[in-house]
C-alpha positions as YAML, in Angstrom:
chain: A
units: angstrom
residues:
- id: 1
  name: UNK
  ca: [0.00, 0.00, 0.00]
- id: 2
  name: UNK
  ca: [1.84, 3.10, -0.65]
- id: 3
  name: UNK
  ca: [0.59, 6.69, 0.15]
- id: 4
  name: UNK
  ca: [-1.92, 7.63, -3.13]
- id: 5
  name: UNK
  ca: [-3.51, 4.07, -2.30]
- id: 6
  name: UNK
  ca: [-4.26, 5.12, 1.53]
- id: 7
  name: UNK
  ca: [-5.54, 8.75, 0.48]
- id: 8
  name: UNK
  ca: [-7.72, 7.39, -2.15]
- id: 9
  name: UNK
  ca: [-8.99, 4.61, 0.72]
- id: 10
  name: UNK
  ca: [-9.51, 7.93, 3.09]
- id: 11
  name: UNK
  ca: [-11.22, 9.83, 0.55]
- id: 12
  name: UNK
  ca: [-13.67, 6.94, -0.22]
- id: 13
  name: UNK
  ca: [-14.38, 6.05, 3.02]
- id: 14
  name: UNK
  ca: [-14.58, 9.51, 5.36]
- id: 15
  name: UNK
  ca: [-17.93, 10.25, 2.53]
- id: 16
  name: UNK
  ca: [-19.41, 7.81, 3.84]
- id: 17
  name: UNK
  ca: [-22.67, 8.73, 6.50]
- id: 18
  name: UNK
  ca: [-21.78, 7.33, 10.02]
- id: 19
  name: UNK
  ca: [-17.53, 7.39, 9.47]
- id: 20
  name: UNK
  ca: [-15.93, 9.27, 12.40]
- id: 21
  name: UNK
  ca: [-12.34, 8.29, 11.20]
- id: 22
  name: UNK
  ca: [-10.51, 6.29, 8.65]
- id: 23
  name: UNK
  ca: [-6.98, 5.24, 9.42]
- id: 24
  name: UNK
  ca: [-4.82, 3.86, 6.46]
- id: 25
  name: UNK
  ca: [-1.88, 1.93, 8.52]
- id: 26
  name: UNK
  ca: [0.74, 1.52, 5.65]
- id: 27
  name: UNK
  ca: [3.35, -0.42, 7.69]
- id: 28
  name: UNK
  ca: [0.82, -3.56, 8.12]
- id: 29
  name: UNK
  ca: [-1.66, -2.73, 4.89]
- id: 30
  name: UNK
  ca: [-4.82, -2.60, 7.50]
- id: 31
  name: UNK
  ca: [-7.22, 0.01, 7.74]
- id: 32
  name: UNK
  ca: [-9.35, 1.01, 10.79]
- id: 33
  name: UNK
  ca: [-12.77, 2.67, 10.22]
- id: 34
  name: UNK
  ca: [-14.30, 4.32, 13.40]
- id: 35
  name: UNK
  ca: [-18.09, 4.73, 13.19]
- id: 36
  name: UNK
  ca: [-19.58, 7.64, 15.26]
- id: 37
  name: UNK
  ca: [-21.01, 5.99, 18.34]
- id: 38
  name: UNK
  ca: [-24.59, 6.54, 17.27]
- id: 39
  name: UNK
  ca: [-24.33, 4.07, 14.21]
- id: 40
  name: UNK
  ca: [-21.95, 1.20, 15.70]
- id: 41
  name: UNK
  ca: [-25.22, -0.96, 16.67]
- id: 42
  name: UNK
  ca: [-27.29, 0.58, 14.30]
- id: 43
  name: UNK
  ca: [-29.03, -0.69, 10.77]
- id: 44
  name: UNK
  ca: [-27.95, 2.09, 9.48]
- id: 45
  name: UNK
  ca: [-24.39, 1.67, 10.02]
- id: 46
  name: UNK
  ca: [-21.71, 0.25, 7.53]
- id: 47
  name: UNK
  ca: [-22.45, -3.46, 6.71]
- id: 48
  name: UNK
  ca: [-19.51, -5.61, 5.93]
- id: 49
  name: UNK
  ca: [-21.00, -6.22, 2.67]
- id: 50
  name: UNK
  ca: [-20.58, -2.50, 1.96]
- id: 51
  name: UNK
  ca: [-16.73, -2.24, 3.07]
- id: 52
  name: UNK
  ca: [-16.11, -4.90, 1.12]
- id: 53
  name: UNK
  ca: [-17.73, -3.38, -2.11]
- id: 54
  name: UNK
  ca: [-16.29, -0.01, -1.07]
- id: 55
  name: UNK
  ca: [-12.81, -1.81, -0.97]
- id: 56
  name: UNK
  ca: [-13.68, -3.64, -4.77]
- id: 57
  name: UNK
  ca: [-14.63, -0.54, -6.03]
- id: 58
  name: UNK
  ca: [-12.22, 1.47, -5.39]
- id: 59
  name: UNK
  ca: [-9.50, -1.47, -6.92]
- id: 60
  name: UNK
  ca: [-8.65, -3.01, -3.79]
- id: 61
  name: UNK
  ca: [-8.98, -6.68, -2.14]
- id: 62
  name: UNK
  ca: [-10.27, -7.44, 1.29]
- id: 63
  name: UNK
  ca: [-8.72, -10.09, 2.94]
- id: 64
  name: UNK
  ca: [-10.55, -10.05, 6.49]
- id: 65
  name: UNK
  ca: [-13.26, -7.91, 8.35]
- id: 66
  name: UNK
  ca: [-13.21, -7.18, 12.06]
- id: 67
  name: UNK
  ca: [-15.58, -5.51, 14.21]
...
């Protein structure tokens, strides 16, 4: 992952409704996504299903999910 790649993962993900903070770590290629407390039990929060697609979209492969 080098730095355009985490920008362009910021960019994508800080639009979306509910994202408090995106963190691109480029020494271990994982990214942490803080919800705003309000959404992390929440329907309408981000679904894995839509980080994944978000990640696919954007060019990039998920290899694991954790909440």
């Amino acid at each position: 992952v080098c730095d355009f790649c985490a920008q362009s993962i910021d960019k994508v993900f800080s639009k979306q409704v509910g994202v408090e903070k995106v963190d691109v770590n480029l020494n271990n290629g994982r990214v942490t996504i803080k919800m705003a407390d309000v959404f992390q039990d929440d329907e309408d929060g981000i679904s894995n299903d839509r980080i994944e697609k978000l990640f696919l979209n954007a060019g990039y492969d998920v290899l694991a999910i954790m909440r």
